[in-house]
MARFI-918662 format. One record per residue: x, y, z of N, C-alpha, C in turn; residue in one letter; chain. Coordinates in steps of 0.001 Angstrom, whole numbers, plus 500000, padded with zeros to 6 digits. Example, Ala and Ser with C-alpha at 12.3 -4.5 7.8 and 13.67 -1.06 7.14 Angstrom:
REM residues 2
<r><n_x>513190</n_x><n_y>494310</n_y><n_z>507800</n_z><ca_x>512300</ca_x><ca_y>495500</ca_y><ca_z>507800</ca_z><c_x>513200</c_x><c_y>496700</c_y><c_z>507800</c_z><lumfi>A</lumfi><kolba>A</kolba></r>
<r><n_x>512850</n_x><n_y>497750</n_y><n_z>507080</n_z><ca_x>513670</ca_x><ca_y>498940</ca_y><ca_z>507140</ca_z><c_x>512900</c_x><c_y>500030</c_y><c_z>507870</c_z><lumfi>S</lumfi><kolba>A</kolba></r>
REM end
This chain:
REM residues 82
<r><n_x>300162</n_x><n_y>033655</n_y><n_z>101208</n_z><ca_x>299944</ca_x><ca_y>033955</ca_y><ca_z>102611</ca_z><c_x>301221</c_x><c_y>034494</c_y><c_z>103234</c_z><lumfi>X</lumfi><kolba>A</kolba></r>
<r><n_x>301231</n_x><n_y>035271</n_y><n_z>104000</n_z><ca_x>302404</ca_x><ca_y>036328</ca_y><ca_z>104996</ca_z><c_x>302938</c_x><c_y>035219</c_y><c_z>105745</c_z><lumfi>X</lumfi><kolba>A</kolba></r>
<r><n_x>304114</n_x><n_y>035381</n_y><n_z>106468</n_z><ca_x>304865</ca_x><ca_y>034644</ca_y><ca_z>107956</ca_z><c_x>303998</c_x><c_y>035063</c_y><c_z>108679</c_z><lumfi>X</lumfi><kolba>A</kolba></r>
<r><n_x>303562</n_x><n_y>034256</n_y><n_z>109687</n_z><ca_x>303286</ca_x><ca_y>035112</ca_y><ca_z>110810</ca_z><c_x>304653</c_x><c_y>034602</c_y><c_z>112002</c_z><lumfi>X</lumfi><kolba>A</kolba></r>
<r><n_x>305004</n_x><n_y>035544</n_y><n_z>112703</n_z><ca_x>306683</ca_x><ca_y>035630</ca_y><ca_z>113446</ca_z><c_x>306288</c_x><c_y>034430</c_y><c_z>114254</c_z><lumfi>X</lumfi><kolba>A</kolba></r>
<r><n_x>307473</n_x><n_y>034009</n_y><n_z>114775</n_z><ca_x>307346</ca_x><ca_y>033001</ca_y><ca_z>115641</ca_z><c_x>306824</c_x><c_y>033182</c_y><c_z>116969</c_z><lumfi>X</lumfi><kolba>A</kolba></r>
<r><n_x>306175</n_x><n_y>032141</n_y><n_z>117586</n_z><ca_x>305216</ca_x><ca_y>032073</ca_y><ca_z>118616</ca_z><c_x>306667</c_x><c_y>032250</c_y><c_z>119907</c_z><lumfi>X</lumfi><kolba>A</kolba></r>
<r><n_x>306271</n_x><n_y>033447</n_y><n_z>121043</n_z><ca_x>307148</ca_x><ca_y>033542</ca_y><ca_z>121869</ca_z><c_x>306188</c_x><c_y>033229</c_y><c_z>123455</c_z><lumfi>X</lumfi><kolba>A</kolba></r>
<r><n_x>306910</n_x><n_y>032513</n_y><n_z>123952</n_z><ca_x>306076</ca_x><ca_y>032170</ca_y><ca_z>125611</ca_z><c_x>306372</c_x><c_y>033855</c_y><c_z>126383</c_z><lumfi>X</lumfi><kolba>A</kolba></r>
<r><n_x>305307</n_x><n_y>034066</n_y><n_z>127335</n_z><ca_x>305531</ca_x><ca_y>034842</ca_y><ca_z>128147</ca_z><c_x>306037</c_x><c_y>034962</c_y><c_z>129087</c_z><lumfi>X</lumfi><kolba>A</kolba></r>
<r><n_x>306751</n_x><n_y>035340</n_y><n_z>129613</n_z><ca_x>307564</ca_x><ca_y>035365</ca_y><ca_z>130773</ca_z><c_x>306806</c_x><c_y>036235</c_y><c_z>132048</c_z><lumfi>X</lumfi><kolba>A</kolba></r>
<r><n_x>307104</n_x><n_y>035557</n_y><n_z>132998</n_z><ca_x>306311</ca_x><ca_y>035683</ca_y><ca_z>134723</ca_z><c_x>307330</c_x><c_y>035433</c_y><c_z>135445</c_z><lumfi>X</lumfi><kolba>A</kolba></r>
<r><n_x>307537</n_x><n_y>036472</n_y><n_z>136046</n_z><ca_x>308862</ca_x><ca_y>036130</ca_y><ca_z>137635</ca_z><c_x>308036</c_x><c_y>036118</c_y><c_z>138895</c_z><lumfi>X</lumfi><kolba>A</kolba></r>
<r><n_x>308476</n_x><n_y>034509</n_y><n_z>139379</n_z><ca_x>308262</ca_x><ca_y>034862</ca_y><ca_z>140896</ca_z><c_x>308377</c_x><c_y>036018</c_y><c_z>141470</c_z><lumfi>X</lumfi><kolba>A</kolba></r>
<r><n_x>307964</n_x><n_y>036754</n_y><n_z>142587</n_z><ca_x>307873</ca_x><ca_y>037477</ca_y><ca_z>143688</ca_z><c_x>309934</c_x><c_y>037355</c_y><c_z>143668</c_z><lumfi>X</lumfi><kolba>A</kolba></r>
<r><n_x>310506</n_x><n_y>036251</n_y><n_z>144187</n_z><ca_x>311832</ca_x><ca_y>036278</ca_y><ca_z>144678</ca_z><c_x>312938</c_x><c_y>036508</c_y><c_z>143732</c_z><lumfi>X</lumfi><kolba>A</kolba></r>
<r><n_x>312253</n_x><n_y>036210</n_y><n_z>142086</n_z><ca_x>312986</ca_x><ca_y>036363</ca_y><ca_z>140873</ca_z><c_x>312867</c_x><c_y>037779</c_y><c_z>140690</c_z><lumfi>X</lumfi><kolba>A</kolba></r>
<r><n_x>311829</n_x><n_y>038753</n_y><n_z>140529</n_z><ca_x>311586</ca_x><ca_y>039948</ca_y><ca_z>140636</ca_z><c_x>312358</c_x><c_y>040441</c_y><c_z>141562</c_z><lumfi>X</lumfi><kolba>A</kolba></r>
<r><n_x>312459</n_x><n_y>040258</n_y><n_z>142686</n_z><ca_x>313270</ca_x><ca_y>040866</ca_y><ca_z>143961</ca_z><c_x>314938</c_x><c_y>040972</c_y><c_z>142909</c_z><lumfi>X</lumfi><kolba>A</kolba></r>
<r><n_x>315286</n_x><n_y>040140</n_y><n_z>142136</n_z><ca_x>316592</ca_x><ca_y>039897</ca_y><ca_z>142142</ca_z><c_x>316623</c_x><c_y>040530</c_y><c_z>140935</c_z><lumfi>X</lumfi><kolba>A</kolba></r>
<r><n_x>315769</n_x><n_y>040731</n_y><n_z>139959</n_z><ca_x>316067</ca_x><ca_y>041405</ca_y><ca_z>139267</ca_z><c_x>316013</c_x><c_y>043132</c_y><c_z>139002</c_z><lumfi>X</lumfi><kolba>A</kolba></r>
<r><n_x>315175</n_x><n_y>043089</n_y><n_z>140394</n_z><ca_x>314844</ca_x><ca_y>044905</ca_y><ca_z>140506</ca_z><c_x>316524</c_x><c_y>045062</c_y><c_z>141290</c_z><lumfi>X</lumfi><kolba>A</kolba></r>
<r><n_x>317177</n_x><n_y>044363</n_y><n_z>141686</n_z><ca_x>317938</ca_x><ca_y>044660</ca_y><ca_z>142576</ca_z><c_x>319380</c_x><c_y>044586</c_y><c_z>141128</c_z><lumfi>X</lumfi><kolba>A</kolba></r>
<r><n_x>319289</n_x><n_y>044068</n_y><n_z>140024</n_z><ca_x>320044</ca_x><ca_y>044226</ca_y><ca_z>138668</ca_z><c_x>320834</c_x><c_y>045726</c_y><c_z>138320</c_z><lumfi>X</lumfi><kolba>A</kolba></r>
<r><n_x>322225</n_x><n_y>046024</n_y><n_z>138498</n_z><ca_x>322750</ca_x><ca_y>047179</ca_y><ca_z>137750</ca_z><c_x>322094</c_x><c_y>046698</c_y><c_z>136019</c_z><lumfi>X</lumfi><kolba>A</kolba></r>
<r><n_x>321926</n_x><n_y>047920</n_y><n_z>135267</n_z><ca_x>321899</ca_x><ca_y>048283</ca_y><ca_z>134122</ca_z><c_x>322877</c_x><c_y>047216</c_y><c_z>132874</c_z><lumfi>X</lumfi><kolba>A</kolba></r>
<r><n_x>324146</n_x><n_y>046840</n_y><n_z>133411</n_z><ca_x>324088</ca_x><ca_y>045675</ca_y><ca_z>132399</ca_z><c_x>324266</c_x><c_y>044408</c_y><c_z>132444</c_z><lumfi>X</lumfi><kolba>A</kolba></r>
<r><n_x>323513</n_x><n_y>044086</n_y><n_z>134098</n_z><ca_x>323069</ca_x><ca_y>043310</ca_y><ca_z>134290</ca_z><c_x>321932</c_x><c_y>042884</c_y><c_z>133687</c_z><lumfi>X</lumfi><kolba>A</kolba></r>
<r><n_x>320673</n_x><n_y>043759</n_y><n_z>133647</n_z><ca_x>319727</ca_x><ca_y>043529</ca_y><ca_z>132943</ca_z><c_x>319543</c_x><c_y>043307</c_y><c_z>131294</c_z><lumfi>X</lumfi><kolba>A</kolba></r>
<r><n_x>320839</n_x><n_y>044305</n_y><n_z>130711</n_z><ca_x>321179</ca_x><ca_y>043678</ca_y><ca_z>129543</ca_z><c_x>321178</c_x><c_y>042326</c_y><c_z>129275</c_z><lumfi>X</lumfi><kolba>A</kolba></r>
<r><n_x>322422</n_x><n_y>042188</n_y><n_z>129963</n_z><ca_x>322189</ca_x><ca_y>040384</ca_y><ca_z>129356</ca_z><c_x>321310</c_x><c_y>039494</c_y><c_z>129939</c_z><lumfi>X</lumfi><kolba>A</kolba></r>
<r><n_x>320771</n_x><n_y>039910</n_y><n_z>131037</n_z><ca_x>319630</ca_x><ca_y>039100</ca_y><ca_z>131423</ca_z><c_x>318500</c_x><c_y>039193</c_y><c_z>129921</c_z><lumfi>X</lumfi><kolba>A</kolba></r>
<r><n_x>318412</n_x><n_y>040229</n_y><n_z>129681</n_z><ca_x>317085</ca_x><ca_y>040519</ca_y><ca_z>128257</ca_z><c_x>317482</c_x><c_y>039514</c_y><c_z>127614</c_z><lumfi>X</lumfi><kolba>A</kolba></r>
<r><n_x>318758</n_x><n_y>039158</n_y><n_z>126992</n_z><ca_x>319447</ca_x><ca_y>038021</ca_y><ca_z>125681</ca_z><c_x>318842</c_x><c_y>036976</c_y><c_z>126252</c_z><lumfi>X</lumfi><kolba>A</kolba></r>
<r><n_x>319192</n_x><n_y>036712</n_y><n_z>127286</n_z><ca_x>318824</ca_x><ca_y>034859</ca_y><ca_z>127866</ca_z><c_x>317283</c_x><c_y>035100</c_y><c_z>128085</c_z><lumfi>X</lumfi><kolba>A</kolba></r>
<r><n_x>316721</n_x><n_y>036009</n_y><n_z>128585</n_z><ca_x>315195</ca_x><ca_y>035843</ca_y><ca_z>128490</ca_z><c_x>314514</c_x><c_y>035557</c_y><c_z>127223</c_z><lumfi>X</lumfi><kolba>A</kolba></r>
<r><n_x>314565</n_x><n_y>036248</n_y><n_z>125879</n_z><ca_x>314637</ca_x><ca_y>036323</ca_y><ca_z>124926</ca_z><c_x>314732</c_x><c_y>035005</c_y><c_z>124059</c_z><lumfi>X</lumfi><kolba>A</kolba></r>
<r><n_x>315934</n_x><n_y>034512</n_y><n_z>124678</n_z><ca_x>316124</ca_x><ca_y>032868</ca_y><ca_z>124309</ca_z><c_x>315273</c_x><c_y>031885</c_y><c_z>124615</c_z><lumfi>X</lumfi><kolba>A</kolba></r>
<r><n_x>315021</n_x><n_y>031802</n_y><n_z>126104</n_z><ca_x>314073</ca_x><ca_y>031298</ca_y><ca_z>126686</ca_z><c_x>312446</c_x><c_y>031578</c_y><c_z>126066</c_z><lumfi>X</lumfi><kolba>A</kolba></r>
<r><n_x>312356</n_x><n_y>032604</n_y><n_z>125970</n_z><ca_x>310632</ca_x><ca_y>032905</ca_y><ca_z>125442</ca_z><c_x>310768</c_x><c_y>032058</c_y><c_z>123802</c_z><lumfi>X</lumfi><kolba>A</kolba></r>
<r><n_x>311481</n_x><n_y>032347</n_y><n_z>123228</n_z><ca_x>311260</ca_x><ca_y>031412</ca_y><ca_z>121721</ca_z><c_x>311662</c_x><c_y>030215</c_y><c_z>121930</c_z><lumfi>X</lumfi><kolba>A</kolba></r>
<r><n_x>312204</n_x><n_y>029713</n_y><n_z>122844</n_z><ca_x>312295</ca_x><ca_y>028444</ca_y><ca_z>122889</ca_z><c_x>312438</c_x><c_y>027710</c_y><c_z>123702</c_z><lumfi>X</lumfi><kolba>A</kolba></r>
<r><n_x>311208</n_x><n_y>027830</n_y><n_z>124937</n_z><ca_x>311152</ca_x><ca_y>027256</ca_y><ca_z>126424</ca_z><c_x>311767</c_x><c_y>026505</c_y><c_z>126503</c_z><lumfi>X</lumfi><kolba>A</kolba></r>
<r><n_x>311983</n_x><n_y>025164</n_y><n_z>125525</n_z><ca_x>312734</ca_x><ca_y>023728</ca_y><ca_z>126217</ca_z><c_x>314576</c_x><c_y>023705</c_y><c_z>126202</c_z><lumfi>X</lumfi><kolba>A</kolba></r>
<r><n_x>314620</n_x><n_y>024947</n_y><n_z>125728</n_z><ca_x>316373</ca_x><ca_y>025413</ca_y><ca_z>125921</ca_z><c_x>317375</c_x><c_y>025260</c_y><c_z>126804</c_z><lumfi>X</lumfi><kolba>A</kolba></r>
<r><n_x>316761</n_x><n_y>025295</n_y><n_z>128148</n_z><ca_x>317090</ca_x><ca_y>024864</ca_y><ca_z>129061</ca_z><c_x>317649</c_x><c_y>023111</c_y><c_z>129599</c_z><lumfi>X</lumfi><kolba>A</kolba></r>
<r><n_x>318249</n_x><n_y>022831</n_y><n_z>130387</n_z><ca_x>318221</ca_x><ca_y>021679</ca_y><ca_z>130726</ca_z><c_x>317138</c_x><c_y>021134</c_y><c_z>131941</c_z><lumfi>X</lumfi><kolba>A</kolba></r>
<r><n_x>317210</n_x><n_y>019942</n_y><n_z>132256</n_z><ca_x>316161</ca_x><ca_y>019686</ca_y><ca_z>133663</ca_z><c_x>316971</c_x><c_y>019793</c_y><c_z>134649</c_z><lumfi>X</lumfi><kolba>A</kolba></r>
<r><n_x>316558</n_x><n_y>020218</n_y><n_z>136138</n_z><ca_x>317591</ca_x><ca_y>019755</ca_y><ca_z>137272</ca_z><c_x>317207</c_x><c_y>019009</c_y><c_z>137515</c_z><lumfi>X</lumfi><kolba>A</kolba></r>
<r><n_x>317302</n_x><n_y>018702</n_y><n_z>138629</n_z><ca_x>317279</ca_x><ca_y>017319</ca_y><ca_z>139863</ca_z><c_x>315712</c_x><c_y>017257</c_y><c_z>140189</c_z><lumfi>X</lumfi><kolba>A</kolba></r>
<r><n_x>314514</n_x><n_y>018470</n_y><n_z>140395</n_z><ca_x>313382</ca_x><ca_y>018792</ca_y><ca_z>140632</ca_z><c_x>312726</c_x><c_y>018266</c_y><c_z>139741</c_z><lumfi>X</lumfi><kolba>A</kolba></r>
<r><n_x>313066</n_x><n_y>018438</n_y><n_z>138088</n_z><ca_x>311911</ca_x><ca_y>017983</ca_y><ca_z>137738</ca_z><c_x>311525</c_x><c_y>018585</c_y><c_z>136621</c_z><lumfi>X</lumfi><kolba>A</kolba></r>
<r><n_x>310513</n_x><n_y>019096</n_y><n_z>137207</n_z><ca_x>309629</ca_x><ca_y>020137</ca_y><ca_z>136015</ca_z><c_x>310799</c_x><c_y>021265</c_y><c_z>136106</c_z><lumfi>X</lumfi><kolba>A</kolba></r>
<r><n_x>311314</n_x><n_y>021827</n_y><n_z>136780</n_z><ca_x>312138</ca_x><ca_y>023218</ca_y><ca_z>136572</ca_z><c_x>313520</c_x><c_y>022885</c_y><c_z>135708</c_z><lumfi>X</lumfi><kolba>A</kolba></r>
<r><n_x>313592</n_x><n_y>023885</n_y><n_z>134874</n_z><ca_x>314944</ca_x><ca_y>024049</ca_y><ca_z>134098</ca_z><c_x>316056</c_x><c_y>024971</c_y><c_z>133945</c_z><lumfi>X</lumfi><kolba>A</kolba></r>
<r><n_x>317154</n_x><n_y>024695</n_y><n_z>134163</n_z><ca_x>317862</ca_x><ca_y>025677</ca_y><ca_z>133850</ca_z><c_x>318874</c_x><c_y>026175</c_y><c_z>132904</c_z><lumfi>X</lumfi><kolba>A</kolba></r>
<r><n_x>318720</n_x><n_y>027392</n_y><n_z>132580</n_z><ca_x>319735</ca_x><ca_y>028233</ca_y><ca_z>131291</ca_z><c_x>320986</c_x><c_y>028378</c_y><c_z>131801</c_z><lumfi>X</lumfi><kolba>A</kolba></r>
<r><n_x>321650</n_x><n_y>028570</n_y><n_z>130640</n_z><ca_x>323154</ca_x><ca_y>029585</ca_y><ca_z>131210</ca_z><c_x>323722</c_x><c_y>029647</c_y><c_z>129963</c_z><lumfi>X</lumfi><kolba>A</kolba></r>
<r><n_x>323956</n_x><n_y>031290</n_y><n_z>130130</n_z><ca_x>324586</ca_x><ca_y>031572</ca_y><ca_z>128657</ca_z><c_x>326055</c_x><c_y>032455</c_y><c_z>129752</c_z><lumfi>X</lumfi><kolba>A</kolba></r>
<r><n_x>326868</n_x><n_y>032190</n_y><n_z>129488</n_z><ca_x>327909</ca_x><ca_y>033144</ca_y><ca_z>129680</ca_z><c_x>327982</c_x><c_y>033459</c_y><c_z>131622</c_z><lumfi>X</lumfi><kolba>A</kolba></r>
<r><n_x>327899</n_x><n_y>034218</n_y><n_z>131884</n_z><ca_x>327641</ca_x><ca_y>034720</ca_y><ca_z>133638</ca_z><c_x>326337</c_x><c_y>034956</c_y><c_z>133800</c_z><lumfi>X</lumfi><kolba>A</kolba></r>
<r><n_x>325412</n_x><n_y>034819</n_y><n_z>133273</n_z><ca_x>323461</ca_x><ca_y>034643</ca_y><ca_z>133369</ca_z><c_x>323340</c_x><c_y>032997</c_y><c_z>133465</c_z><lumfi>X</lumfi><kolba>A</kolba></r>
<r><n_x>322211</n_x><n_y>033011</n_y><n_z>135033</n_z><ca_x>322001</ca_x><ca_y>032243</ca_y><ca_z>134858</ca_z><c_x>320372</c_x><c_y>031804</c_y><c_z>135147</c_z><lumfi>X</lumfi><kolba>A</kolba></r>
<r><n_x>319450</n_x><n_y>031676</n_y><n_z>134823</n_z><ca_x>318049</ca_x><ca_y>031534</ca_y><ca_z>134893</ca_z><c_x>317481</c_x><c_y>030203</c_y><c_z>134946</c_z><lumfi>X</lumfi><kolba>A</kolba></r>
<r><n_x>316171</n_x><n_y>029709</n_y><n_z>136597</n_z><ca_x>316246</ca_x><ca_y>028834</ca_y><ca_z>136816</ca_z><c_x>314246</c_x><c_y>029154</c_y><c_z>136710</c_z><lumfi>X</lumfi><kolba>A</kolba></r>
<r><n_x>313614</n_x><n_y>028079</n_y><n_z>135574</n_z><ca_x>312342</ca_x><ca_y>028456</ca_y><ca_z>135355</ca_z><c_x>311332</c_x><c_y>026839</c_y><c_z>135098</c_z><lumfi>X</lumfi><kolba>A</kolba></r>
<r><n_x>310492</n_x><n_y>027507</n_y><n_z>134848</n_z><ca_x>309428</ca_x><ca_y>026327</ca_y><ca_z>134609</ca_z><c_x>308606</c_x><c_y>026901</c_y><c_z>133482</c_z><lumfi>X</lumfi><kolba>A</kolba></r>
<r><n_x>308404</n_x><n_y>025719</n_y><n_z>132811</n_z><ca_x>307219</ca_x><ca_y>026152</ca_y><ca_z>131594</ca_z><c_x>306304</c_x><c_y>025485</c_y><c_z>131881</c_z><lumfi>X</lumfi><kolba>A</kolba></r>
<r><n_x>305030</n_x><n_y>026128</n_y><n_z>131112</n_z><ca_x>303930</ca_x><ca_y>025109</ca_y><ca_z>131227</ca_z><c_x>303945</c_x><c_y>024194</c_y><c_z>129977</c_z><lumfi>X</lumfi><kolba>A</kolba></r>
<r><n_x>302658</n_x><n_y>023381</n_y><n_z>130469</n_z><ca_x>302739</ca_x><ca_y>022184</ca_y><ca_z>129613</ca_z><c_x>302709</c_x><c_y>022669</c_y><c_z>127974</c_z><lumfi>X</lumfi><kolba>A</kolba></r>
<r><n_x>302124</n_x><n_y>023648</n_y><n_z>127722</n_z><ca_x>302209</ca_x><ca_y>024428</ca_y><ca_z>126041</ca_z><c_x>302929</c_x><c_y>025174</c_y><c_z>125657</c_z><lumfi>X</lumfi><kolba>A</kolba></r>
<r><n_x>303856</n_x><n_y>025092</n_y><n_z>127079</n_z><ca_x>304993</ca_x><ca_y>026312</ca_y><ca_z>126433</ca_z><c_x>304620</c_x><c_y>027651</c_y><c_z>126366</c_z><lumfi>X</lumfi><kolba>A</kolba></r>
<r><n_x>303261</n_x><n_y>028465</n_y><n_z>126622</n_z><ca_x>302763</ca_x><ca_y>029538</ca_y><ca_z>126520</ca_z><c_x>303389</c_x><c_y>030598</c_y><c_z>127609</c_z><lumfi>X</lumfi><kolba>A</kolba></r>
<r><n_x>303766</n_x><n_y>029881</n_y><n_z>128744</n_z><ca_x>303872</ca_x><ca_y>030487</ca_y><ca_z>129996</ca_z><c_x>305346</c_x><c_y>030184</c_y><c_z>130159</c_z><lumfi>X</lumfi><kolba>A</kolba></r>
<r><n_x>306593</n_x><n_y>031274</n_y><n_z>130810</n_z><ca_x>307271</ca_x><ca_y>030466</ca_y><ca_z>131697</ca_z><c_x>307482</c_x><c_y>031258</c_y><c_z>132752</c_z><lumfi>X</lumfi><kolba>A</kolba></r>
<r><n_x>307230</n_x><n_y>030495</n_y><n_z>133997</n_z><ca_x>307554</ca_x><ca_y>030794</ca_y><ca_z>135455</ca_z><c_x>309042</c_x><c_y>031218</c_y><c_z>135535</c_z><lumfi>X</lumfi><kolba>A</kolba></r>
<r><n_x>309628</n_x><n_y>032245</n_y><n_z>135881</n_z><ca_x>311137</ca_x><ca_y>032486</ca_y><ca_z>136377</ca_z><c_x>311220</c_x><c_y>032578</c_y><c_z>137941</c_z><lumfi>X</lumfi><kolba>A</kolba></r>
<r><n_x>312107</n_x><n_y>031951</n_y><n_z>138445</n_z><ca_x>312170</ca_x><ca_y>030987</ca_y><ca_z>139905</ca_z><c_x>313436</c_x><c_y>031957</c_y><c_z>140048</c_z><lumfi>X</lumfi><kolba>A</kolba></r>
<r><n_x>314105</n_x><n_y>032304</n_y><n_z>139546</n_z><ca_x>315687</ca_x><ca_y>032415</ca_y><ca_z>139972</ca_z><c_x>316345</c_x><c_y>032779</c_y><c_z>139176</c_z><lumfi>X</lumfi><kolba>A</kolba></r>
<r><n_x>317591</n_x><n_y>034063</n_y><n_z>139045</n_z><ca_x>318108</ca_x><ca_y>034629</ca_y><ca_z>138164</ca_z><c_x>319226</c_x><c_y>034926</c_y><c_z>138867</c_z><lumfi>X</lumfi><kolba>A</kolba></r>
<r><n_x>320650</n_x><n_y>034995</n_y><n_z>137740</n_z><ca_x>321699</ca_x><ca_y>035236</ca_y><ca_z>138241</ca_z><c_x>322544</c_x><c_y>036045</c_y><c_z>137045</c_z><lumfi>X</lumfi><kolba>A</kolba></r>
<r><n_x>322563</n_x><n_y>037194</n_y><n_z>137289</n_z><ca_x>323271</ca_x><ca_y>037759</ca_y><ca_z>136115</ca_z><c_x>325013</c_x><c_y>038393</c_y><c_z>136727</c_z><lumfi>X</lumfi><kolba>A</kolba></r>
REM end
């Protein structure tokens, strides 16, 4: 039997996460792609904040503040900082 590749969650930006990322110079969005990327193969990468269900990344000067669902299929992006 073949690999089949690893299972990646989809990524969904808030309305206010979108705002911030249409508003991204060019390599800004670069490294935003790496940490998204990270996040989709492996939703629980993140730490918890103070809220709860929401988590947040940080690789380097990116910083991404999201929620997964309960299967990991989905993750909500709340907040981005590249």
């Amino acid at each position: 039997m073949g690999q089949h590749p690893p299972h990646r969650a989809r990524i969904v930006f808030y309305d206010v996460a979108l705002e911030q990322v249409n508003a991204m110079a060019p390599a800004e969005l670069a490294r935003l792609d790496v940490v998204l990327r990270v996040i989709a193969a492996l939703p629980t990468v993140g730490t918890s904040t103070k809220r709860g269900s929401a988590r947040q990344y940080e690789m380097g000067p990116v910083r991404v503040l999201y929620v997964r669902t309960a299967l990991g299929t989905l993750v909500l992006v709340a907040h981005v900082e590249a």
